[in-house]
KEKE-3310 file (N, C-alpha, C; in steps of 0.2 Angstrom, whole numbers, plus 5000, padded with zeros to 4 digits):
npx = (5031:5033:5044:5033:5025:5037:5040:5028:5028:5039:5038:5024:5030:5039:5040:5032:5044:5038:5036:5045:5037:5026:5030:5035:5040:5049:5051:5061:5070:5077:5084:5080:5065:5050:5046:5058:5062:5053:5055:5069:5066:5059:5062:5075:5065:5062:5075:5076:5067:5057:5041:5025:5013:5021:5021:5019:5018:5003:5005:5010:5023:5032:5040:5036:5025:5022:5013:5013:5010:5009:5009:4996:4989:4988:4998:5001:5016:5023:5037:5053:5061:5052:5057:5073:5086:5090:5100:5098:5094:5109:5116:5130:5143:5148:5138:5128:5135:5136:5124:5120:5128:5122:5109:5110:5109:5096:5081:5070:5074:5077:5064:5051:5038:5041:5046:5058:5063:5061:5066:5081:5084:5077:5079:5092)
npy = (5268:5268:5277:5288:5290:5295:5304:5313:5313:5320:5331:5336:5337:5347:5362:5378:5395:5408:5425:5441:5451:5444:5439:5436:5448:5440:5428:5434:5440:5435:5436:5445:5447:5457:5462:5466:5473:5484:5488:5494:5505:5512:5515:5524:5534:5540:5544:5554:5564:5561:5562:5551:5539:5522:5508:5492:5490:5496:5493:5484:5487:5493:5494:5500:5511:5529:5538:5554:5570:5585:5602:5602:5593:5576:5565:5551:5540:5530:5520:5513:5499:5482:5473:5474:5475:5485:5495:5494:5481:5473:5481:5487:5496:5501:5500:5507:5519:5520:5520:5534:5542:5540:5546:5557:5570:5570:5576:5579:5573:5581:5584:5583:5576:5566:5550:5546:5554:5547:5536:5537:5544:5534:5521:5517)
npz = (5267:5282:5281:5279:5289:5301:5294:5296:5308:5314:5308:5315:5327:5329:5336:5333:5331:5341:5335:5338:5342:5349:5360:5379:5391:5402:5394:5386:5394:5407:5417:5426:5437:5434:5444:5454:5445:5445:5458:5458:5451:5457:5468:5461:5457:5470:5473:5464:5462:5456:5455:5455:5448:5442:5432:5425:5408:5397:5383:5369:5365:5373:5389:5401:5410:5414:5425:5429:5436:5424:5421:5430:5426:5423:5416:5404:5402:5390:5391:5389:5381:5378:5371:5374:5384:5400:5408:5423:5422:5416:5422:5414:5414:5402:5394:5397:5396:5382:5377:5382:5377:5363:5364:5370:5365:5360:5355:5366:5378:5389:5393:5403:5399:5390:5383:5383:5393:5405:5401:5400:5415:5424:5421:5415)
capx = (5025:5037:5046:5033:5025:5042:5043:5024:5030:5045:5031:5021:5032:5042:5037:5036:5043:5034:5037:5046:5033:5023:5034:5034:5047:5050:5053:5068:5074:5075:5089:5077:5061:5051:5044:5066:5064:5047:5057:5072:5064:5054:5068:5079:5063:5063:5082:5076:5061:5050:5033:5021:5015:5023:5020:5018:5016:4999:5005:5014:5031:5035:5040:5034:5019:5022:5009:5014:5006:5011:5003:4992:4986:4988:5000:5004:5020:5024:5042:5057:5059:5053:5063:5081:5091:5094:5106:5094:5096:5115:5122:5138:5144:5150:5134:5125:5136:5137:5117:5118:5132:5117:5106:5113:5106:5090:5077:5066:5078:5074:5056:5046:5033:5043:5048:5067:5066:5061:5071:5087:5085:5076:5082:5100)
capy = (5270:5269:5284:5291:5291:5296:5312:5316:5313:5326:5339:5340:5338:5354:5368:5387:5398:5413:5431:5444:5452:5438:5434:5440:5449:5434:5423:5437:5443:5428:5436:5449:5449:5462:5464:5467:5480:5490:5493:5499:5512:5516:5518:5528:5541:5545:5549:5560:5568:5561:5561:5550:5534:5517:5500:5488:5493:5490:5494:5479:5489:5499:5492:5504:5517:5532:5543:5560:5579:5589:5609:5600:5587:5567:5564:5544:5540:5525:5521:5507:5493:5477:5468:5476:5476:5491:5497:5490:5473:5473:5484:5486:5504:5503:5500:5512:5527:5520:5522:5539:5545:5540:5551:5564:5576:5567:5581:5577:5574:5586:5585:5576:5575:5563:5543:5546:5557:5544:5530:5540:5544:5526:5514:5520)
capz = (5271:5288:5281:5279:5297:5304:5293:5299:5318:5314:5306:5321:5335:5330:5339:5328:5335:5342:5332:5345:5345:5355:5368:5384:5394:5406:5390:5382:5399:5412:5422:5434:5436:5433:5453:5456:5440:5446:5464:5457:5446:5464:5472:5460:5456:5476:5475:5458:5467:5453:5459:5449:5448:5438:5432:5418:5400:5393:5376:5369:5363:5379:5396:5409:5412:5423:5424:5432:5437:5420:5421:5433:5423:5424:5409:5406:5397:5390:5391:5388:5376:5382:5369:5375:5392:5401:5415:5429:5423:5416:5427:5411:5414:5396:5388:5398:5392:5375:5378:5384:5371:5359:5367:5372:5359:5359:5357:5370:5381:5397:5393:5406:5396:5386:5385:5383:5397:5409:5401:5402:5421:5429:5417:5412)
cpx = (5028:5036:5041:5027:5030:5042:5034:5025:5033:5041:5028:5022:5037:5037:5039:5037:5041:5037:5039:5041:5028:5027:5035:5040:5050:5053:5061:5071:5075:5080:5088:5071:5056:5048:5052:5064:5060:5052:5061:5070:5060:5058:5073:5072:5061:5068:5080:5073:5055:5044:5029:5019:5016:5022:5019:5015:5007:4999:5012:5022:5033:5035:5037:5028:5022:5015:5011:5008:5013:5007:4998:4986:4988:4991:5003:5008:5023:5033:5048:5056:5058:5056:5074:5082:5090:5099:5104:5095:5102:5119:5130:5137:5146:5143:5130:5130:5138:5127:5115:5123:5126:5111:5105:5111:5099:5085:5070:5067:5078:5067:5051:5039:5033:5044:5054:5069:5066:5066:5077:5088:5082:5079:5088:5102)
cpy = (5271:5275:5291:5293:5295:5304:5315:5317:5319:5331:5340:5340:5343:5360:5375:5392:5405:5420:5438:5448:5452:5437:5439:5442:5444:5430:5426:5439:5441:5432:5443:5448:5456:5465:5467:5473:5485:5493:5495:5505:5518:5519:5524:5536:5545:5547:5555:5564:5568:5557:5558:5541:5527:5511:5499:5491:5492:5490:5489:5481:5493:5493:5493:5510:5524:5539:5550:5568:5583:5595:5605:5598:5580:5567:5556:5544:5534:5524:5513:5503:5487:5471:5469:5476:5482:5491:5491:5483:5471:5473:5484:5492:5505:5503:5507:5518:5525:5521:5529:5544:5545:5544:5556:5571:5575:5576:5582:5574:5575:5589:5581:5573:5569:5555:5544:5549:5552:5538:5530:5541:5539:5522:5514:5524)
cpz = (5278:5286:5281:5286:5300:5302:5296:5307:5318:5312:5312:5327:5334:5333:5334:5336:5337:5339:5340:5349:5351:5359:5373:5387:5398:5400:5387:5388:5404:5420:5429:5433:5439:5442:5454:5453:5442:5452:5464:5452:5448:5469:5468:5459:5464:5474:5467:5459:5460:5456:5451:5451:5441:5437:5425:5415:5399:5386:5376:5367:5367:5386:5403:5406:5415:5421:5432:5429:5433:5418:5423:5431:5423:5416:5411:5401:5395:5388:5391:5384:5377:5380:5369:5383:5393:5406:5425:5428:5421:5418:5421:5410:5408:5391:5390:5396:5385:5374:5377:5381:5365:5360:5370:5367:5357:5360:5362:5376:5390:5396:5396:5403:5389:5386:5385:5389:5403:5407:5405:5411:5427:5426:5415:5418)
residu = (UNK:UNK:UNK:UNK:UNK:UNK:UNK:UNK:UNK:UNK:UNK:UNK:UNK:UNK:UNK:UNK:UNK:UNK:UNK:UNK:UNK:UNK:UNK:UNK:UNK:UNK:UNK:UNK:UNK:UNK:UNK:UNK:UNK:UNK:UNK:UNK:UNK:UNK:UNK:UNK:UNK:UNK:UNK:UNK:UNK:UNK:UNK:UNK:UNK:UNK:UNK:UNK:UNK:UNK:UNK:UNK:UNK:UNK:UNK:UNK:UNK:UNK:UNK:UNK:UNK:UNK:UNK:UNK:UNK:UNK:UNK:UNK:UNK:UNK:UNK:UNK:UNK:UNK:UNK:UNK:UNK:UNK:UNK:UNK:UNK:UNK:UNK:UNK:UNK:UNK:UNK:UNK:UNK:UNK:UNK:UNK:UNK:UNK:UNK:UNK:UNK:UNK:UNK:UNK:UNK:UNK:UNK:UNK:UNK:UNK:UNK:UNK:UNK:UNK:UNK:UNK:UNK:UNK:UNK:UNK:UNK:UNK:UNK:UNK)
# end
């Protein structure tokens, strides 16, 4: 009867753990937060002379928003993985051109109308 108290203690004081789905950036990527990551992504689209504005995803498998003037209409793009690192918070020159080797023939590429276009130039 002990034993068997002890093993019901051990059943409910395990915690499950959350599906990655469910977890939030803050829980998979502790090491910037994302206030750091929004101002360098404000900072590199002056130095690119992208006009448009950026913030948090609300779609749960994208990082970022930017919504830009495309044939002078409001296009919103949803962009980055919010379960991967990129360049902004690694900073490892090697991953980013093992990134951008993989991309590099990407067909959407140099289409701002695109998510790989923005990934490739704010977040890589």
């Amino acid at each position: 009867m002990e034993g068997d108290l002890l093993d019901n203690k051990r059943k409910t004081s395990r915690k499950k753990s959350k599906p990655l789905g469910e977890l939030k950036m803050s829980e998979i990527l502790p090491a910037i937060h994302e206030g750091e990551e929004l101002d360098l992504i404000k900072q590199r689209m002056q130095e690119l002379n992208i006009y448009g504005d950026v913030e948090k995803s609300t779609r749960k498998n994208k990082r970022w928003k930017i919504t830009v003037p495309i044939d002078g209409k409001k296009k919103t793009i949803f962009f980055g993985d919010p379960l991967r690192e990129n360049f902004l918070i690694h900073k490892d020159e090697e991953r980013r051109q093992r990134f951008l080797n993989r991309f590099k023939n990407a067909k959407n590429r140099d289409n701002p109308a695109s998510g790989i276009y923005y990934s490739i130039r704010l977040l890589w």
